[in-house]
C-alpha positions as CSV (number, residue, x, y, z in Angstrom):
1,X,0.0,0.0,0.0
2,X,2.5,2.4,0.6
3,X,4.4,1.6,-2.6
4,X,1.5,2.8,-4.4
5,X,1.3,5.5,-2.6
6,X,4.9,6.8,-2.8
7,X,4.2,6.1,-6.7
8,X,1.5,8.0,-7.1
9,X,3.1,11.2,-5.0
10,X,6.9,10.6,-7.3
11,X,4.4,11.2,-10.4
12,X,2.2,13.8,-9.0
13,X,6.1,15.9,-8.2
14,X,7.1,14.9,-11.4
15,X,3.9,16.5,-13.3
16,X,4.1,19.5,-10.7
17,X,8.4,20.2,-11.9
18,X,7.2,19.5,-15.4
19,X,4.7,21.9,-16.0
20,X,6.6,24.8,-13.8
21,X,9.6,24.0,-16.3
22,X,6.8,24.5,-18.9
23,X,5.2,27.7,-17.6
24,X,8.6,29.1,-17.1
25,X,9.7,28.2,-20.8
26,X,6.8,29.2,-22.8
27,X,5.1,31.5,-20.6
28,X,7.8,33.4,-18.2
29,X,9.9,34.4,-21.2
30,X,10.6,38.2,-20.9
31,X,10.6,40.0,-24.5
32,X,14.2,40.6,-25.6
33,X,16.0,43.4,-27.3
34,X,17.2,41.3,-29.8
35,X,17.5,42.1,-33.4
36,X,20.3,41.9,-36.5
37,X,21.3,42.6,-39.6
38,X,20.1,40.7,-42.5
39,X,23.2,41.2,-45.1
40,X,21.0,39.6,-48.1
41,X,18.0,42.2,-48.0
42,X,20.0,45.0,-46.4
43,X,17.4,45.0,-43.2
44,X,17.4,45.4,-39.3
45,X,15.3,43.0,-38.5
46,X,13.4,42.6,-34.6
47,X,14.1,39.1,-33.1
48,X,12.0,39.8,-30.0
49,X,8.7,39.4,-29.2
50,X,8.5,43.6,-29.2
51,X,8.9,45.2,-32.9
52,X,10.8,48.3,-33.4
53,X,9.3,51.2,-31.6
54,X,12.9,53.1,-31.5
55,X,16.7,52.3,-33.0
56,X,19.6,54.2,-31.8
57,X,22.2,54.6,-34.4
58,X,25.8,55.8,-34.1
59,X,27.9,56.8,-37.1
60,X,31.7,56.6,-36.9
61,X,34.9,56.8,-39.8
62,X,37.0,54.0,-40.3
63,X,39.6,53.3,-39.7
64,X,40.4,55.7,-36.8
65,X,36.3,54.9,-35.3
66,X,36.2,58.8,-35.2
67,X,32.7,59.8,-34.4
68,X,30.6,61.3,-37.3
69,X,27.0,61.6,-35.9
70,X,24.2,60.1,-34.9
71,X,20.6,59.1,-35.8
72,X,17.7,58.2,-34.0
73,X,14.5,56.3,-35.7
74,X,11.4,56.3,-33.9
75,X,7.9,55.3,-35.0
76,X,4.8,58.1,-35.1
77,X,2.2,55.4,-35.0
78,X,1.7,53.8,-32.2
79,X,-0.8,50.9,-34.0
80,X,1.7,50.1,-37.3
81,X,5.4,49.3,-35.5
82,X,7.5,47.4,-38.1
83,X,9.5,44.1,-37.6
84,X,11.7,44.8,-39.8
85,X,13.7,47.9,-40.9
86,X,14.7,49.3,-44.1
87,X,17.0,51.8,-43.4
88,X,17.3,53.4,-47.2
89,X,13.3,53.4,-47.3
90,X,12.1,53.7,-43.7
91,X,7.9,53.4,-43.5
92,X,5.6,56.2,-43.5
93,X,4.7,56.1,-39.9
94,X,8.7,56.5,-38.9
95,X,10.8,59.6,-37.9
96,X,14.2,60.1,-38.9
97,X,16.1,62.3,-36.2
98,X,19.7,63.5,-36.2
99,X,21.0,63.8,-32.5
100,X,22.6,66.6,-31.5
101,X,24.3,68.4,-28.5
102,X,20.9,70.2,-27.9
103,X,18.3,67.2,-28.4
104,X,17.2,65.5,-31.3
105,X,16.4,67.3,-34.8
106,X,13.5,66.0,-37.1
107,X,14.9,65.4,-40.4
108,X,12.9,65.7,-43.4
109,X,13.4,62.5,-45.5
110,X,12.5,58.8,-44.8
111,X,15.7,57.1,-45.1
112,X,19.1,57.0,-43.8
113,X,21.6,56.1,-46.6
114,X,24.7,54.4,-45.1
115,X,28.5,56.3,-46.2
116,X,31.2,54.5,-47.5
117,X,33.4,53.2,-45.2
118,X,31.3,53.4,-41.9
119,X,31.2,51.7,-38.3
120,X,27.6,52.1,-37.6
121,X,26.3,51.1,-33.9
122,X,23.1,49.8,-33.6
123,X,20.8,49.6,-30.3
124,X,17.6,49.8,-28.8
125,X,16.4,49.5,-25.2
126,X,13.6,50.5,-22.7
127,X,11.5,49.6,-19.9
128,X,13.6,47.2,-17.8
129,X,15.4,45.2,-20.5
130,X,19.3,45.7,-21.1
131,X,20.1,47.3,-24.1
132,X,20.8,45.4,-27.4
133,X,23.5,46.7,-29.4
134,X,25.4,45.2,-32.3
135,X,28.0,46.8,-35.0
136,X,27.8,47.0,-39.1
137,X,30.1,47.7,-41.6
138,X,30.0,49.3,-45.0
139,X,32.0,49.0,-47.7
140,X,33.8,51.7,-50.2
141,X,30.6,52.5,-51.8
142,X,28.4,52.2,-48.7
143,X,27.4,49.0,-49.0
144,X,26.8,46.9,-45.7
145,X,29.4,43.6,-45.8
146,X,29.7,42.9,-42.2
147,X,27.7,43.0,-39.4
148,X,28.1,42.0,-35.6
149,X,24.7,40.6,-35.5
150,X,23.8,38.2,-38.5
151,X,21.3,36.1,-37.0
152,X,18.8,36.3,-34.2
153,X,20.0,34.9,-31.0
């Protein structure tokens, strides 16, 4: 009798450690900041559960990674964010900013065309995940070859 017993409570502890593992798995995942580069359509693409509401990049020369400028991309719409990023054509319902000493600056086109020979940071954050950032790298005619990121994690 009490063999049954201690079965029957070894496989009720075993269901209970199999569904936590379960809950915490698919359910208790926090979104991630994850994204990369995607060198065959030229795209920053979201590999989190959040799309791209905002993307931080920094420009700087090579070879000496002297800083050039800076660029933030945020969305206008709050109901049409984008899971993936065209940087040369950005969507309608995103805003192109150049950061400055004295806060960002609105600029008037859609798209951010990369220079030749270019380290370009990308990240994005918020709320109480880490920041994600990664590097790219463009080529003599502007051209991204190389990227830090060229997968999602």
């Amino acid at each position: 009798m009490r063999s049954i017993a201690a079965v029957i409570i070894i496989g009720l502890l075993t269901f209970g450690i199999v569904l936590i593992i379960w809950f915490t798995a698919v359910m208790g995942q926090p979104c991630s900041h994850s994204m990369h580069y995607n060198l065959e359509t030229q795209n920053v693409v979201s590999c989190s559960c959040e799309k791209f509401n905002a993307l931080q990049i920094t420009q700087y020369k090579i070879p000496d990674s002297s800083y050039i400028q800076g660029f933030t991309i945020k969305w206008a719409l709050y109901d049409e964010v984008a899971a993936e990023l065209d940087l040369s054509n950005l969507p309608a319902n995103y805003e192109l900013y150049l950061r400055t000493n004295s806060g960002d600056s609105l600029l008037k086109g859609k798209s951010l065309m990369m220079q030749p020979n270019c380290l370009y940071t990308l990240s994005r954050s918020g709320g109480d995940r880490s920041e994600f950032m990664f590097d790219i790298f463009t080529d003599g005619t502007g051209h991204v070859y190389k990227t830090g990121a060229p997968e999602c994690h």
